[in-house]
NULUM-5078 format. One record per residue (C-alpha): residue number from 1; x, y, z. Coordinates in steps of 0.25 Angstrom, whole numbers. Layout:
N
R   bavex      xx      yy      zz
R     NUM       X       Y       Z
...
This chain:
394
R   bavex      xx      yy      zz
R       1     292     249     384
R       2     284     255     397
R       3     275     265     397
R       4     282     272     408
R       5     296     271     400
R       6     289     278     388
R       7     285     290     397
R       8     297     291     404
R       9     303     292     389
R      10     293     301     383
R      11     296     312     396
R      12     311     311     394
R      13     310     315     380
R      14     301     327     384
R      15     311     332     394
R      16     321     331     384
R      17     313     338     372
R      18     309     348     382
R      19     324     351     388
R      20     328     351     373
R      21     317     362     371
R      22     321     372     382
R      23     337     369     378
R      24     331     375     362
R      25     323     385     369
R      26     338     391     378
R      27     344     389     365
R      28     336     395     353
R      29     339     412     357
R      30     353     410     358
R      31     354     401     345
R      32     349     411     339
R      33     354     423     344
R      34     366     417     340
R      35     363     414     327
R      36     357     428     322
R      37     371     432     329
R      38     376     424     318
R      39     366     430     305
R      40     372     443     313
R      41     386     441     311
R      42     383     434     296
R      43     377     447     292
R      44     387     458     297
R      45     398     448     290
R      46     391     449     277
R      47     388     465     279
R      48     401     467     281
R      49     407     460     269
R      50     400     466     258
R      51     403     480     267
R      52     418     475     265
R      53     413     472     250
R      54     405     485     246
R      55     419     493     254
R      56     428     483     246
R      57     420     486     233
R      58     422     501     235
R      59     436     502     239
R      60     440     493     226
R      61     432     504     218
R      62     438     515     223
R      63     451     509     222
R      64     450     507     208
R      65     444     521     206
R      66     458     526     213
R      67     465     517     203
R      68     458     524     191
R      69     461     537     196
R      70     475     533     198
R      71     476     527     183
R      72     469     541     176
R      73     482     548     182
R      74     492     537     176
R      75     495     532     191
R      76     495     516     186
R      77     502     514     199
R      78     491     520     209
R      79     481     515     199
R      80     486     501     202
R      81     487     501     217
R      82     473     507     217
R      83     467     495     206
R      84     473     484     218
R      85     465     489     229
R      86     454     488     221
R      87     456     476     216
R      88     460     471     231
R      89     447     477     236
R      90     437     472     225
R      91     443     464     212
R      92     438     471     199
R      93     439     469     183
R      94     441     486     183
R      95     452     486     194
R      96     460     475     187
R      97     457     482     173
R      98     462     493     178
R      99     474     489     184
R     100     480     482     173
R     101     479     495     166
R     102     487     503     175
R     103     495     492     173
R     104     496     491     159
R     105     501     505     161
R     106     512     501     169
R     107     517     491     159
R     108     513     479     170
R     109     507     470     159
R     110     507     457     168
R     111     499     464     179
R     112     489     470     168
R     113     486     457     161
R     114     484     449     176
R     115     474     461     179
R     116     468     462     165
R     117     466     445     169
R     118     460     448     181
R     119     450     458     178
R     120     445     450     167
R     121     442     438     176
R     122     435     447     186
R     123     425     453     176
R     124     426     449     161
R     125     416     461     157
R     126     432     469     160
R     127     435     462     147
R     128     438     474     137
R     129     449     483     146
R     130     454     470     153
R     131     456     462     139
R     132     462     473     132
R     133     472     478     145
R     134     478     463     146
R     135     479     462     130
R     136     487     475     131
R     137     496     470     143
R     138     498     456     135
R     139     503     462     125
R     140     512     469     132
R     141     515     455     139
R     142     517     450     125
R     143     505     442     126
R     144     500     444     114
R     145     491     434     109
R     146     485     435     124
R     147     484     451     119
R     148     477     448     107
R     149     467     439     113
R     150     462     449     126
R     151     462     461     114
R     152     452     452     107
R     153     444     449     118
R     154     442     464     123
R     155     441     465     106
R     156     429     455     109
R     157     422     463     119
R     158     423     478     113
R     159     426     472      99
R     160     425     489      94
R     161     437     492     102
R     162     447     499      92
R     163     458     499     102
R     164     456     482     106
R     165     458     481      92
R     166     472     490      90
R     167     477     481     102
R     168     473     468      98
R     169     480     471      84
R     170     492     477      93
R     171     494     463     100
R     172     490     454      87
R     173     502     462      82
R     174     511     459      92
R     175     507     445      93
R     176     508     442      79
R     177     523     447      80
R     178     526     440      91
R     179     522     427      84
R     180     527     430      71
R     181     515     430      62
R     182     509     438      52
R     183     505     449      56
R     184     490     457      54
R     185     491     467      44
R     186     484     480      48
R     187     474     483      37
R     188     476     495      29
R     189     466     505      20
R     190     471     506       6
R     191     463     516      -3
R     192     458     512     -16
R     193     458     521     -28
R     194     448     519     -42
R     195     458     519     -53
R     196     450     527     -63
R     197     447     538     -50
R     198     451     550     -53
R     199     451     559     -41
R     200     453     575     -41
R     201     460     572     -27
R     202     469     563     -34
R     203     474     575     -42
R     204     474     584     -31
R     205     484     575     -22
R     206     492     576     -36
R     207     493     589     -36
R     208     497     589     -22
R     209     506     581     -22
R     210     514     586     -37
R     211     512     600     -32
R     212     511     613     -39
R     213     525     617     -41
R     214     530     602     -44
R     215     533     599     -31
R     216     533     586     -25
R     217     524     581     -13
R     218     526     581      -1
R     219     530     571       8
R     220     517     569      16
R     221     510     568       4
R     222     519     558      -2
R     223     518     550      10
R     224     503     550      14
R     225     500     544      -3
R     226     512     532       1
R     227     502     529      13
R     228     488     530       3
R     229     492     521      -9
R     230     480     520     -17
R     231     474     507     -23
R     232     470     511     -38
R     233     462     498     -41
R     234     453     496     -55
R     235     438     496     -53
R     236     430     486     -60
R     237     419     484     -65
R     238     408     480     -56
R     239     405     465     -57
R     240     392     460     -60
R     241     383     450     -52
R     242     388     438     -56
R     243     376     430     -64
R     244     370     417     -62
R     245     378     408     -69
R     246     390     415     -62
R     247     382     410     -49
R     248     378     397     -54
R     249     392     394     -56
R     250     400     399     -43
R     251     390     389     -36
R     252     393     378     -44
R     253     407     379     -44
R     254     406     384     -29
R     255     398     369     -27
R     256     406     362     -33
R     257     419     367     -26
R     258     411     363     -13
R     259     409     347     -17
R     260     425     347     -21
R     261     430     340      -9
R     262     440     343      -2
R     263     453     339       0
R     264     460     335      11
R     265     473     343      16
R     266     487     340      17
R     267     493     353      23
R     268     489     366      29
R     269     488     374      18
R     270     479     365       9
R     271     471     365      20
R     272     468     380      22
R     273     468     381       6
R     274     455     372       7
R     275     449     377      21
R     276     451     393      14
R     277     443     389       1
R     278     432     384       8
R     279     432     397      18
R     280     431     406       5
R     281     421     399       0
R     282     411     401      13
R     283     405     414       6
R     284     399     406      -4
R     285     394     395       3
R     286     398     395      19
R     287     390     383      22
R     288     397     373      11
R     289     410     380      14
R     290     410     378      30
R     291     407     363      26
R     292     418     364      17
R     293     427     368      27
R     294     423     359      37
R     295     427     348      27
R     296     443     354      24
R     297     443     356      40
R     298     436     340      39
R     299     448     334      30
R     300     459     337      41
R     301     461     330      55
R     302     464     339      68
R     303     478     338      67
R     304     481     340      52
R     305     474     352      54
R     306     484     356      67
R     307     496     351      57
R     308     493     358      45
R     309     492     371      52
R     310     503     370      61
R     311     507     382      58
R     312     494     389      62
R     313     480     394      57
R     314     476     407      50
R     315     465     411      59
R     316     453     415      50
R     317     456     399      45
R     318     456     393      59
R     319     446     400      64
R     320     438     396      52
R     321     441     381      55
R     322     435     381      68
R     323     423     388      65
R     324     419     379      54
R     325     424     365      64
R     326     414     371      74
R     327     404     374      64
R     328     405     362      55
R     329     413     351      58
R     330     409     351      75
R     331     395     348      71
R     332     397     334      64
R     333     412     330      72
R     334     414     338      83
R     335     425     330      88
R     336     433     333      75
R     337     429     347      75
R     338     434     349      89
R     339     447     343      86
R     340     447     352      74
R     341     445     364      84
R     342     457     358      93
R     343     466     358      82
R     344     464     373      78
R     345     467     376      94
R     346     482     369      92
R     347     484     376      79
R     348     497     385      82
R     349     494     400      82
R     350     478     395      86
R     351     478     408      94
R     352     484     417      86
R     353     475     412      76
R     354     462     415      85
R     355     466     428      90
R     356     468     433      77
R     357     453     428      71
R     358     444     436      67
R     359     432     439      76
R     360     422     435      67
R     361     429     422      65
R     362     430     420      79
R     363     414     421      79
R     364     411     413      69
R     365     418     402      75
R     366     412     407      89
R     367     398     406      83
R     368     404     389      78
R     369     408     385      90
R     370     395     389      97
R     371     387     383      87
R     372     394     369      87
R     373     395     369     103
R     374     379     372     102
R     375     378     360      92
R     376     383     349     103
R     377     381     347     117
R     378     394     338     119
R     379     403     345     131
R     380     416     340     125
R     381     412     346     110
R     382     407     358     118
R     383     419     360     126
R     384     429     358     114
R     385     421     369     107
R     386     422     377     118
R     387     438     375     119
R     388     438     380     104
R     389     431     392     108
R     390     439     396     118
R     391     451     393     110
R     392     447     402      99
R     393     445     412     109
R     394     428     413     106
C-alpha cells in the first residue's frame, strides 16, 4: 500500500476518534443527570414503602388492640371486624388466634379451625393457644381424632398444662364412642386399711353413726362411708433377700428359657402370647430380650403380620414392635425392617393406636429411629425412616 494512502487513513480515523470524543464530552452531564434522577426516584420509591409498611404495621396493631378491647366486653362481633382489618393491614399468628376465639364463642367452628390453621402456618412458636383453640372447634366439628392429636401437640409443648390434659381426655372420650371402643377408665384412689389397725377414730365414727339414744345415722353419713369403702388387706410378713442359690437358680432357669427357640406363629394371638413373654422378661435381661423379640418379630413375613392383626394393635405392643425393628432388626436387614414398619402403618385403627401411646413410649421409639437413621447413609433407608416417623406422629 502507498505511503500516501496510510496517511490519509491514519487522519480519517483521527477525525473520527476526535468527533467521537467531543459527541461523549456533549453527552456525559446529561447521562448522568439523568441517571442520578433515576438513583433519586429508586430512593423516594423505597422510602415510601417501608413508610407504607411502618404506617401498615401500626394500623394492624392498633386494630388488633380495638379487637381485644372489643372481646374483654363480650362483643365477639366487633372483636371480629376489628381482628380483619388487622389481618388485612398486616397478617399475624395473634390476630388469627384471636379471631378464632371470638369465634369459638359464636359457635362458628369451621371458621376457628381455618384461622387456628392459618395462624399456626404463619408463626409455629403460636403453637400452644392455636393447637388447643382448633382441638376445641374439631371437637365440636366431630373431628375427634384430629382433636385429640392438636391437644397432644399443645400437650407437647406445655406438657404441665392441667387443662391440655382434661380436654384431651374429653376428645379421647368422645372418639372412643364414636368408634365404638373400649373406653379409658379414669383411675380411682381406693384407701387401704391394716386388718389388725385398731384406730380410736374408728370407734369414734361408730359412735357417730349408732348414736347415743339408739338412733340411726344420718343420710349424709350413710352415703359419704358408700363412697370410702375401705380395703382391709392382711400384712405379711417382710420377705427376706433371696440367697445365693435362690439367685444362681433364677439365672439358670432364666438362661435356659433364653436358648429355647422360638416357635413360629400361626394366629394373632400366639403371636402376642410370645412377643408379651419376651417384653416381661426385659427387666431382667433387656439386652437378650430386645434380641428375643426381634427373633418372634423375625419368624413372621410383612403380610402375616397385617393378617393376623386385622383387627387392629394394642398400642403399648405396636409401639413396641417398631421400636425394637428400628433398634434391632434395621441394622442387619433394613429392607425387612422397613417393610415391617410399613405393615404397622396399614394396621386398621394405626392412628388410634398412636394417639393413644404413651409418651415415653413415643420417645423410646423417637430415640430408635434416630439412632438407625444415623447408622446408614442410604437416602431411600433414610427416607422410609423418616415416613415412620412422621406416621407415628414423632
Amino acid at each position: 500500500m502507498p505511503a500516501s494512502s496510510v496517511a490519509l487513513d491514519a487522519i480519517q480515523r483521527a477525525r473520527t476518534t476526535s468527533s467521537a470524543l467531543a459527541n461523549l464530552r456533549e453527552w456525559f452531564p446529561g447521562i448522568r443527570a439523568e441517571d442520578e434522577a433515576l438513583r433519586r426516584v429508586a430512593k423516594e420509591k423505597e422510602a415510601s414503602a417501608e413508610a407504607a409498611a411502618f404506617m401498615s404495621s401500626d394500623d394492624a396493631e392498633a386494630h388488633r388492640e380495638r379487637g381485644n378491647e372489643a372481646f374483654r366486653r363480650g362483643d365477639y362481633s366487633i372483636a371480629i371486624e376489628a381482628y380483619d382489618r388487622s389481618v388485612t393491614s398486616r397478617p399475624s399468628a395473634a390476630a388469627l388466634a384471636n379471631r378464632a376465639m371470638c369465634r369459638l364463642k359464636l359457635g362458628e367452628w369451621a371458621d376457628a379451625e381455618a384461622d387456628c390453621t392459618a395462624a399456626l402456618k404463619l408463626d409455629p412458636a403460636y403453637g400452644v393457644k392455636a393447637y388447643m383453640r382448633r382441638g376445641t372447634a374439631r371437637r365440636h366439628l366431630k373431628k375427634y381424632l384430629d382433636s385429640v392429636m392438636d391437644f397432644e401437640e399443645a400437650l407437647r409443648l406445655e406438657p404441665t398444662s392441667k387443662i391440655l390434659r382434661e380436654e384431651r381426655l374429653t376428645s379421647q372420650r368422645m372418639f372412643e364412642l364414636e368408634a365404638k371402643v373400649r373406653p379409658t377408665q379414669p383411675r380411682r384412689r381406693l384407701k387401704i386399711e391394716d386388718e389388725g389397725a385398731e384406730t380410736s377414730g374408728g370407734d369414734e365414727q361408730s359412735k357417730m353413726n349408732d348414736g347415743q339414744d339408739g338412733s340411726t345415722s344420718s343420710a349424709p353419713a350413710k352415703s359419704e362411708q358408700a363412697e370410702k369403702v375401705p380395703i382391709r388387706v392382711k400384712r405379711e410378713p417382710p420377705k427376706s433377700a433371696p440367697d445365693a442359690l435362690t439367685t444362681d437358680l433364677v439365672k439358670r432357669a432364666t438362661e435356659i428359657a433364653s436358648k429355647k427357640p422360638i416357635a413360629t406363629p400361626t394366629n394373632g394371638a400366639e403371636f402376642e402370647r410370645a412377643y408379651r413373654r419376651e417384653m416381661k422378661a426385659e427387666s431382667s435381661d433387656e439386652e437378650a430380650s430386645l434380641a428375643r423379640r426381634a427373633a418372634v418379630i423375625g419368624t413372621v413375613s410383612s403380610d402375616d403380620l397385617v393378617r393376623f392383626f386385622s383387627g387392629g394393635l394394642d398400642s403399648d405392643i405396636l409401639i413396641d414392635i417398631a421400636r425394637v425393628t428400628a433398634l434391632i432388626r434395621f441394622p442387619s436387614d433394613p429392607h425387612s425392617a422397613l417393610r415391617s414398619l410399613r405393615a404397622l402403618q396399614s394396621l386398621p385403627r394405626f392412628a388410634v393406636s398412636v394417639a393413644l401411646a404413651s409418651a415415653p413410649a413415643k420417645s423410646n421409639l423417637r430415640d430408635a429411629i434416630v439412632a438407625a437413621r444415623a447408622a446408614t447413609t442410604d437416602p431411600s433407608h433414610r427416607a422410609g425412616l423418616d415416613d415412620a416417623s412422621a406416621a407415628f406422629k414423632l
